[in-house]
N, C-alpha and C positions, 0 to 999 in steps of 0.2 A: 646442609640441613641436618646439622647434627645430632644424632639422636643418644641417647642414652643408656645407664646399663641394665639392664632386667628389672623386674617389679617384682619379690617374689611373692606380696600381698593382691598384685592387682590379678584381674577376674580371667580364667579364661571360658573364650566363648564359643570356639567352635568344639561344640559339644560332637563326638562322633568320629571324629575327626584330629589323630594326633598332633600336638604342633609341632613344627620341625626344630630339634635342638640347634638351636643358633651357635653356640658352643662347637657343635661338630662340626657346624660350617666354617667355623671359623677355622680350624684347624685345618680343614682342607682345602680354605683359600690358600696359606700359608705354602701348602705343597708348590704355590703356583699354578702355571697353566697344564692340561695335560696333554696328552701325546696328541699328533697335526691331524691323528684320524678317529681322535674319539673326547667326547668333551670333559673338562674337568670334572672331578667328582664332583666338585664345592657347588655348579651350576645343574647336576646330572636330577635333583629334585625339582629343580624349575623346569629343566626339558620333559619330565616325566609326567608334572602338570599342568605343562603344556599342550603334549600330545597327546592329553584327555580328551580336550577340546575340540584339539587342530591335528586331527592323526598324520596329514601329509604336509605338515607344516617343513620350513626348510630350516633347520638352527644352525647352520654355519656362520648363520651371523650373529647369533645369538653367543657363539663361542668368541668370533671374532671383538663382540660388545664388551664379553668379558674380562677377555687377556687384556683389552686396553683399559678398562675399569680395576683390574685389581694392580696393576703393574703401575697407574697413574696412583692410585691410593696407597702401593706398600709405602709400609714404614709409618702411617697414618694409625692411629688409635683412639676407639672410644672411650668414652671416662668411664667404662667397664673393664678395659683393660682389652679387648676384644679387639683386631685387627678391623680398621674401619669398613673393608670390606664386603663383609656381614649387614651391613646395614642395607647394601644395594640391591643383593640379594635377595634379604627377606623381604625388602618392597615387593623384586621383581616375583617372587613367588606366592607372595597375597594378591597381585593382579594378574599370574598364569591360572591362579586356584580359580579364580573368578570369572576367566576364558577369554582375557586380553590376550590381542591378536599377539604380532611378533612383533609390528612395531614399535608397538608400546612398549613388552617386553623389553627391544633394545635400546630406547630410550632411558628405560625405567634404571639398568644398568650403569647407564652414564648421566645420569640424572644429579649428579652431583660434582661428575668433575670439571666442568667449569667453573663449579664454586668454588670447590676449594684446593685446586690441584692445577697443575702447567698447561694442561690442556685448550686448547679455545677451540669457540665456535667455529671456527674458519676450518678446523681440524676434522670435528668432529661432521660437515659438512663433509667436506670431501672423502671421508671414508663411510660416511653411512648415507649421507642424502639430505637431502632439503625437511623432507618429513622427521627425521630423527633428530635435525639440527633444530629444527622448528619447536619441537614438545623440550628438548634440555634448554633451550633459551627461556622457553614458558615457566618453567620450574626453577630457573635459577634467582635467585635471593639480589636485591639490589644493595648495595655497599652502605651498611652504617658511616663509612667515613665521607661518604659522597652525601646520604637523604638525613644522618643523626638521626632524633627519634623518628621522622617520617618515614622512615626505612621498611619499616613492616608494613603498614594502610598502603604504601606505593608500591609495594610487593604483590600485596595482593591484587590491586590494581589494575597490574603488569600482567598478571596472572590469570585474571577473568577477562580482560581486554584478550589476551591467546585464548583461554576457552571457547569464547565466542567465535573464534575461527576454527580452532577444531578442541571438540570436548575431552581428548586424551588428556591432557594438559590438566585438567583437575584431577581426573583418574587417578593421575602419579601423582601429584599432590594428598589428594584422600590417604593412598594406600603410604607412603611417605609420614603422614602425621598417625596414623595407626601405628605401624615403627616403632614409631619415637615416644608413644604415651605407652606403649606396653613396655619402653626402658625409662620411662621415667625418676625410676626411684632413688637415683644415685642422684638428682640434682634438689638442691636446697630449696626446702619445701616455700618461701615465697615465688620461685621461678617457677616450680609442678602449678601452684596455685596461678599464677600469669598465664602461664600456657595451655593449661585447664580451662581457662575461662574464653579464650581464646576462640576452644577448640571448639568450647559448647555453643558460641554465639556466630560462631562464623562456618566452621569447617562440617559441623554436622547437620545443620541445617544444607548445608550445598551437597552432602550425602544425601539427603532427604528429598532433595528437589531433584537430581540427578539418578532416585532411586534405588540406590546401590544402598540398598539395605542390611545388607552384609557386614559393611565397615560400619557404617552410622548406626548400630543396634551395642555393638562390642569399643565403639569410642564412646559411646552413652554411659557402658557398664564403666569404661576406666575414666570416662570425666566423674560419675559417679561417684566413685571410691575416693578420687583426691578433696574434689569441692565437700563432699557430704558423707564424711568417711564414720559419724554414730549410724545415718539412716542407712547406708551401707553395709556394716555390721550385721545390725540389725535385719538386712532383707539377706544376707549369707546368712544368716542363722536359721533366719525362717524356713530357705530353702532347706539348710539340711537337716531341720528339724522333721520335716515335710518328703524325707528323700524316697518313701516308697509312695508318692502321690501317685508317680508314672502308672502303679498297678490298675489306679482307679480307672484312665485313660487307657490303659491298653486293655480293658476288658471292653470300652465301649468302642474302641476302635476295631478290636476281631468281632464284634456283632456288627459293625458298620460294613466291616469286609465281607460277613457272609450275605448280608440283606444286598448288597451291590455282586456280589458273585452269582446270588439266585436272581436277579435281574437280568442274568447277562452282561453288566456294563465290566469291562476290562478298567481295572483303579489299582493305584497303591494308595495305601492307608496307613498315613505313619504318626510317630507321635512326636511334637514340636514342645520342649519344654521351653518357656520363656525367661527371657536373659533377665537380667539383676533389675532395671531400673520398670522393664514390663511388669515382673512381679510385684516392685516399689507402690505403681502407679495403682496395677488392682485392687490393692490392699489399701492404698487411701481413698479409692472410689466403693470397696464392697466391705470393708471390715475389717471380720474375721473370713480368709480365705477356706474355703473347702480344698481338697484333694486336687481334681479338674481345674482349681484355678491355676496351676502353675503349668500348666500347659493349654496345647492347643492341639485337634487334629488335621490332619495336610492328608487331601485327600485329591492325587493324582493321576489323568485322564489324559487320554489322546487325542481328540478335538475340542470342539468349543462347545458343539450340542453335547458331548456327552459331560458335560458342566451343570448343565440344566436337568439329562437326566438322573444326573445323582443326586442332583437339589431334591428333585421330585421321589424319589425315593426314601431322601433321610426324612423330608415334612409328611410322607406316609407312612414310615413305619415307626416311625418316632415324635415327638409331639415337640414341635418346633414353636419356638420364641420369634415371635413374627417380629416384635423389636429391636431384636439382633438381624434383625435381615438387611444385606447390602451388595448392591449390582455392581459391583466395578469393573464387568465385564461389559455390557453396554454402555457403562458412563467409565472408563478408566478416569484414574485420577490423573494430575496433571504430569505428574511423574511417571509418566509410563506404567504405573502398578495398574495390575490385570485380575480381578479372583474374584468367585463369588465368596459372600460371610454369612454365617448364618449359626446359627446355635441350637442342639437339641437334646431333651432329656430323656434319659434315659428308665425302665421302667421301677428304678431303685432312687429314682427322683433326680438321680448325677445329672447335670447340666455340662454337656462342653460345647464349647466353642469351634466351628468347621472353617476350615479355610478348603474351597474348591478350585481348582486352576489344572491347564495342560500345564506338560512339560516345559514347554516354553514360556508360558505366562510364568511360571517358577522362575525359569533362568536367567527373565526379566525381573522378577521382584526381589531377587537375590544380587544379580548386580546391575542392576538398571543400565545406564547405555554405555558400559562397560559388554554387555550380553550384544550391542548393535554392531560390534565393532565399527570400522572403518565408513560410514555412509558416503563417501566422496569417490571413492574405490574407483576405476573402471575394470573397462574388459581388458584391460592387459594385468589386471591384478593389484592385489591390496598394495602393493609397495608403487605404485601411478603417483605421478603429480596431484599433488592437490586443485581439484576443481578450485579455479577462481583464486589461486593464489600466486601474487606480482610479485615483485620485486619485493626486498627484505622481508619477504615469509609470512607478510599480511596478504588478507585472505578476505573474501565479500562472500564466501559460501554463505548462504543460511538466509542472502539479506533476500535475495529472489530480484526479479526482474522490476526497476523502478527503485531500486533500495530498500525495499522496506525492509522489516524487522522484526515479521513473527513470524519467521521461519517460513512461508506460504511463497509460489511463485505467482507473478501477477495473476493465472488464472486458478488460483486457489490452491491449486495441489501442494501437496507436503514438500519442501525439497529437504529438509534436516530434519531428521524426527528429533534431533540430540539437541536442538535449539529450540527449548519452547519459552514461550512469552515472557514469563519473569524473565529470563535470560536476556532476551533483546532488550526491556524497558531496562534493568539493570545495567546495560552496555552503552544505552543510552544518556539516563540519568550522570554516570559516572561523568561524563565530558563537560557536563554543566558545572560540576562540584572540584574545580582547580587547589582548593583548599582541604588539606591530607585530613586532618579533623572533620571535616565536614566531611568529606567523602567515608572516612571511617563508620561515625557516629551514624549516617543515611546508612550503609550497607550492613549495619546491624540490625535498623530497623527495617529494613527491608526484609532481611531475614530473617526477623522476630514473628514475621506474620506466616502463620501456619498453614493459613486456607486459601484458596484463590479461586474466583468466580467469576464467571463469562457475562458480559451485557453485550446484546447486541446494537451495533449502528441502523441510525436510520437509514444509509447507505447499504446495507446489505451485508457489511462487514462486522467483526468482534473485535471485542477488547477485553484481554485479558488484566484482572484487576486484583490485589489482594482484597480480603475482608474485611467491611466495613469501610469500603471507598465510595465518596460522594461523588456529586457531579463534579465536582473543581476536582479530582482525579482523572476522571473521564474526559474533561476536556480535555487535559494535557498528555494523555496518553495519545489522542486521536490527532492535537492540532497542534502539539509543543506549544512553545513562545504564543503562537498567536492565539492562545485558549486568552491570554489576556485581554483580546476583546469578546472575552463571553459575558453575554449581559442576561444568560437567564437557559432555561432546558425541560426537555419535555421528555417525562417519564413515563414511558406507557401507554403514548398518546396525551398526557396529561401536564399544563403545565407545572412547573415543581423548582423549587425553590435551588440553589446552586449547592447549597448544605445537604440535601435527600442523600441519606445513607442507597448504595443501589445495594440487588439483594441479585444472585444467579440468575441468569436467564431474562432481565429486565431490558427493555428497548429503552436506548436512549440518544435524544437527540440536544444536541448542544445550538445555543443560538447564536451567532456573535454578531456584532456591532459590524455594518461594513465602512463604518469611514475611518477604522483603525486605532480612532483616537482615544480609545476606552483603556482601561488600565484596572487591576484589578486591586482591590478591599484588604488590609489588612484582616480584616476576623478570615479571607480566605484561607489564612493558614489556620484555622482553629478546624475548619473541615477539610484539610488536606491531609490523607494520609501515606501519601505513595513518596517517596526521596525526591521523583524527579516534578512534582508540582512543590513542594515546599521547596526546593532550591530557586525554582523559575520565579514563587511569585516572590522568595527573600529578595531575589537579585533585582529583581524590578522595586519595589519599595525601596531598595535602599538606592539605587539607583534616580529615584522620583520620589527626595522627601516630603514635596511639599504635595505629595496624594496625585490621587486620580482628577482629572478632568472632571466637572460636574456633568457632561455626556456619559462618562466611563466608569462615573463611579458605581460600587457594587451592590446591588438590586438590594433594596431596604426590603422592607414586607410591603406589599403590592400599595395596601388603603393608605399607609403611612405616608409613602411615598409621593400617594396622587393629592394629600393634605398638605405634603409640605408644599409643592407646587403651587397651592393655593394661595400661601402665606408668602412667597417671594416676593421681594421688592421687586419695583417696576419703573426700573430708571429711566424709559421712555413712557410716562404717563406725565402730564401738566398739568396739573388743578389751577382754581382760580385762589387756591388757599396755600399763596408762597409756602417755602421752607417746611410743609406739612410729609413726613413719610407716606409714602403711597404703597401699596399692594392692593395685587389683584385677588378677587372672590373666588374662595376656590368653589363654590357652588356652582358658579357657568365659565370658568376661567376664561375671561374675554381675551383676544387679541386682534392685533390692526387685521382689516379695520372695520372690526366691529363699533358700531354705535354703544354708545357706551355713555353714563351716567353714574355720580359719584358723590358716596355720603360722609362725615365727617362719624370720625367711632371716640370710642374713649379715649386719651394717651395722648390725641391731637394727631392722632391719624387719618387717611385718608382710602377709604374701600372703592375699589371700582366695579361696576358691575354693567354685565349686557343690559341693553335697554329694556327686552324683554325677557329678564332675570322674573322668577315670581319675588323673589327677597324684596325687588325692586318697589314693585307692586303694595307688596304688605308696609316697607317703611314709607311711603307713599298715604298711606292711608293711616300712619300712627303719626302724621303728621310730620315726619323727617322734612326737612328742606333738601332737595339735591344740591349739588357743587356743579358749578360747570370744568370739564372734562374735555381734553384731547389728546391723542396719539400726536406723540412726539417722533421720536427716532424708531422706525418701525425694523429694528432689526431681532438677534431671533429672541423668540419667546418660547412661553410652555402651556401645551392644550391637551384637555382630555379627550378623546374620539371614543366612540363607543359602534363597533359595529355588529350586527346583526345579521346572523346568516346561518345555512342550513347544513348540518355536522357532516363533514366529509373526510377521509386520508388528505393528509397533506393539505388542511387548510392555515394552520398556523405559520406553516412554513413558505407559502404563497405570500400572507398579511405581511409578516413582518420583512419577507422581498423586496415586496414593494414600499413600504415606509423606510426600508434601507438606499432605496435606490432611490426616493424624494429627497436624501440625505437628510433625516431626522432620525433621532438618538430614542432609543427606548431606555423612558427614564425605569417606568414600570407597567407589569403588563400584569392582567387576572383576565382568564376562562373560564366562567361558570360553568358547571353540570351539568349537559344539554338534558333538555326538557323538551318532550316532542320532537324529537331531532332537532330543533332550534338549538345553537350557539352560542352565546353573548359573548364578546369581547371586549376589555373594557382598555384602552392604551394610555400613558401618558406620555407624552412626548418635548423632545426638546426642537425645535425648529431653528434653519438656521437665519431664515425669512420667514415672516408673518406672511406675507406677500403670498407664497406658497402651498398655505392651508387649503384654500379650495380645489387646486391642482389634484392636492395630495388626496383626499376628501372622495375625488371624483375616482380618482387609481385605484383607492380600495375599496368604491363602488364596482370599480369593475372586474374586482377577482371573481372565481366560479364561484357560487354558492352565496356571497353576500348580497341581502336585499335590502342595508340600509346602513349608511354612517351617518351618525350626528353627534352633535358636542354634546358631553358628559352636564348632566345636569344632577348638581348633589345637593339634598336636603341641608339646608343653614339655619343656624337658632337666630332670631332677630336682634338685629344688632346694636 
């Protein structure tokens, strides 16, 4: 993972915070290892930010990690000139800063020398373990001469496929491409520009969902500088044109301190200036920036109520922006982040922005489940076998009892807080997508989307969805493959089209076809927007060019639907008018064996109609002549049923049961707006025997709540 030599243009961001001269490290790699009772110097900074976190942490093996990392890399050089070394290091010490356990840390160290050094897996097993062999396998780079260009998409791959059994594995990834973009600048700016674009569409969104806001805030600022290095400039100017802003903020932060002191509430109250692409962003949403816009205050507590009463403090003694206010202490976000937000001005009109949170909600927001370490742990200690992990170092932690895959054990409880639902549908989706382009191009747009919102199952369950996903997402999140027999879905209690954007917190219930044979609609990919329904439903189309079954095809708009069934030909119908096309009215859409009578139309067609149709009646009396009329071949047909019944939970889902289990096809189906608690349902159906119709008739007579079925009777112009 070869990184590169220093930037001396690009940004740094841990403001506070010296960064450690890589230069010096380098030179006391070079020393080699040191003495058997005390560790090298070159590592004695990662042990020191180590034992910040982990005071009784045990680094013998952390020394052991690194006599075999620097002694497999001497003689190796960056195109800085810098002993390669260095490079493992400052990984390992951007994820000690952050409070990775140890074993990450010894990973993080040999995290490279199966790539490119004598070393193998088999090796680094039997001297560190299953768990250390596990995360450098995860991290290691698949061979351009074996994948050519696929080599990267099947990388990463390789790489989220180990995540998913355990989240270190990106961890060292994250802190690894952090590395490499702050030495970017010795490489030839179309490659900065590749790997820049890379980093912005892949790597820092997986910061983002993962949390670890730490790296994703300071790879922002250096994707920043490469892609968009005027707008760049430009926000480094601003800053330091702006560089006594802090005053403004630190005057409202010691009146924020005193007003929480004379409350009694125990807080630090510090001041948070915002990194390059934060200040970018404010400045093209508010203007011209004030003072207070280039920071923020970070005001921290020792429980979770004293969160609330500092809330209640700043909105009484200062006059709070109710529209800056935000709970992501009772709603966290899906990332693990934790903190109230809120914004207040001050009596000189200053406006700043508060960020509230314990100690801990910080050490989450800062490095997200990098801060959880190890969930799999037991009681013999963080270096334990990995729960749930076989043979060759795959792992079913996270999936819970039954397989599933949003981290939950059958009876609901969390078993991996570090496996939340993107994660699983991501891990999912990828097995469908065998095609490296395809899987590429999906996993950017997956990770294009920002926002992610819960609907719940009619079942009692959730599903986690990005923004602006329709029902043909939801299905395929709940039923995979078999969402291809969904022929329709109920929002809210309501029925709703397969296209309905769902919006947070929406019930939804999907319907499917039970005799399998349904298939789904091309425009479903125009409302698809999750990777693993637009792969399913490509690979079925293309799979099935010649469409869907006319059972399976995908729900027209309801009245269209029940019109075209009107106009179908009727190849068991026999007039007494040879060679004449026939269809059936879609006004009383007859079928065997209804009595039936039949008029000649314009075209030299033939309409057939119930006897006691009113159409009937009226051409009847404008003098039409009838034809004579009989059922022919009485196999299946298509009839509207119209039931009537009294609004209850779960009645839609009882009707359409039982019309699945007469084996009839719901062509289309519309719910009017109950009225008096009355119901109306209006069905079209495919039938696979006419024969059947009164059977059926009688079945959804007998659900709870319906007091009447009869055939669909629709207004027709005269013909």
């Amino acid at each position: 993972m070869n990184g590169e030599a220093p930037n001396p243009g690009a940004p740094s961001r841990r403001r506070g915070r010296p960064r450690i001269d890589i230069r010096r490290l380098g030179r006391a790699a070079l020393l080699g290892p040191g003495t058997r009772d005390r560790l090298p110097d070159a590592i004695s900074h990662v042990a020191e930010a180590h034992r910040a976190h982990h005071p009784d942490a045990d680094l013998a093996i952390l020394r052991k990690a690194y006599v075999l990392a620097e002694s497999s890399h001497r003689g190796q050089f960056r195109k800085s000139g810098e002993p390669y070394i260095t490079h493992p290091l400052a990984v390992t010490l951007i994820l000690a800063e952050l409070g990775a356990e140890t074993t990450t840390l010894t990973a993080s160290l040999l995290h490279d020398t199966v790539e490119d050094t004598e070393v193998t897996l088999d090796q680094v097993r039997t001297e560190f373990g299953d768990e250390v062999c596990y995360l450098v396998d995860g991290v290691t780079k698949l061979e351009k001469v074996d994948y050519g260009a696929a080599a990267e998409p099947e990388t990463f791959r390789k790489m989220l496929v180990a995540t998913g059994n355990d989240v270190r594995v990106m961890s060292i990834k994250l802190a690894d491409r952090l590395h490499n973009m702050r030495t970017l600048g010795v490489m030839r700016p179309e490659k900065q520009t590749r790997i820049a674009k890379v980093t912005r569409d892949v790597l820092i969104p997986l910061a983002e969902r993962l949390g670890v806001q730490a790296l994703k805030t300071e790879l922002e600022d250096l994707v920043f500088a490469i892609l968009h290095p005027e707008e760049y400039e430009r926000t480094r100017a601003l800053i330091a044109e702006n560089a006594d802003a802090a005053d403004a903020l630190a005057a409202i932060a010691e009146n924020v301190r005193t007003v929480l002191r004379e409350a009694g509430i125990p807080a630090e109250v510090l001041v948070r200036p915002r990194h390059f692409v934060s200040v970018h962003r404010v400045r093209l949403k508010r203007g011209k920036l004030r003072g207070t816009d280039f920071g923020r205050l970070l005001v921290l507590v020792g429980e979770d109520a004293d969160c609330y009463a500092v809330l209640g403090e700043l909105h009484t003694c200062f006059t709070p922006l109710i529209s800056e206010f935000k709970d992501f202490i009772a709603a966290p976000k899906f990332n693990l982040y934790q903190s109230l937000h809120t914004a207040v001005a001050a009596a000189d009109g200053a406006v700043a922005e508060v960020l509230i949170r314990t100690e801990q909600m910080h050490k989450v927001a800062e490095a997200g489940v990098i801060a959880l370490g190890y969930p799999y742990a037991t009681a013999e200690g963080p270096e334990a076998e990995p729960a749930g992990r076989g043979e060759g170092g795959r792992s079913e932690v996270g999936r819970g009892e039954g397989g599933r895959g949003d981290g939950e054990r059958g009876d609901g409880e969390r078993v991996d807080p570090t496996r939340p639902g993107w994660l699983s549908r991501l891990l999912e989706w990828q097995e469908s997508a065998p095609d490296p382009d395809t899987f590429w191009s999906s996993l950017r747009a997956e990770l294009a989307e920002d926002r992610e919102i819960t609907v719940f199952r009619a079942d009692g369950g959730t599903l986690g969805l990005p923004a602006g996903a329709s029902c043909v997402d939801a299905a395929y999140a709940q039923y995979g493959e078999s969402a291809h027999a969904c022929i329709g879905a109920r929002v809210n209690g309501r029925l709703a089209a397969l296209s309905t954007q769902l919006v947070d917190g929406d019930t939804v219930q999907l319907l499917l076809a039970q005799d399998g044979a349904s298939g789904p609609s091309p425009d479903w990919l125009d409302h698809a927007r999750t990777p693993a329904a637009r792969i399913a439903i490509g690979r079925w189309l293309a799979q099935h060019p010649e469409g869907a079954k006319p059972p399976a095809a995908a729900p027209r708009a309801p009245m269209a639907a029940a019109a075209t069934a009107g106009r179908r030909a009727a190849p068991n119908a026999v007039t007494d008018l040879p060679g004449a096309s026939v269809r059936l009215a879609g006004c009383c859409t007859p079928v065997p064996p209804d009595a039936v009578t039949a008029f000649a139309v314009r075209g030299g067609a033939v309409t057939v109609h119930r006897e006691q149709c009113p159409a009937v009646t009226r051409m009847r009396a404008l003098g039409r002549e009838p034809l004579g009329v009989r059922w022919g071949d009485a196999s299946e047909c298509r009839v509207t049923l119209v039931a009537e019944s009294f609004g209850r939970p779960g009645l839609l889902a009882d009707l359409t049961e039982v019309i699945a289990t007469a084996g009839a096809a719901i062509v289309s189906a519309i719910v009017e707006p109950p009225s008096e608690q009355r119901v109306r349902h209006t069905y079209t159906l495919q039938l696979p025997d006419a024969a059947g119709l009164p059977v059926l008739m009688r079945a959804m007579r007998d659900v709870a709540g319906v007091y009447d079925v009869s055939r669909a009777q629709h207004p027709t112009a005269t013909i």
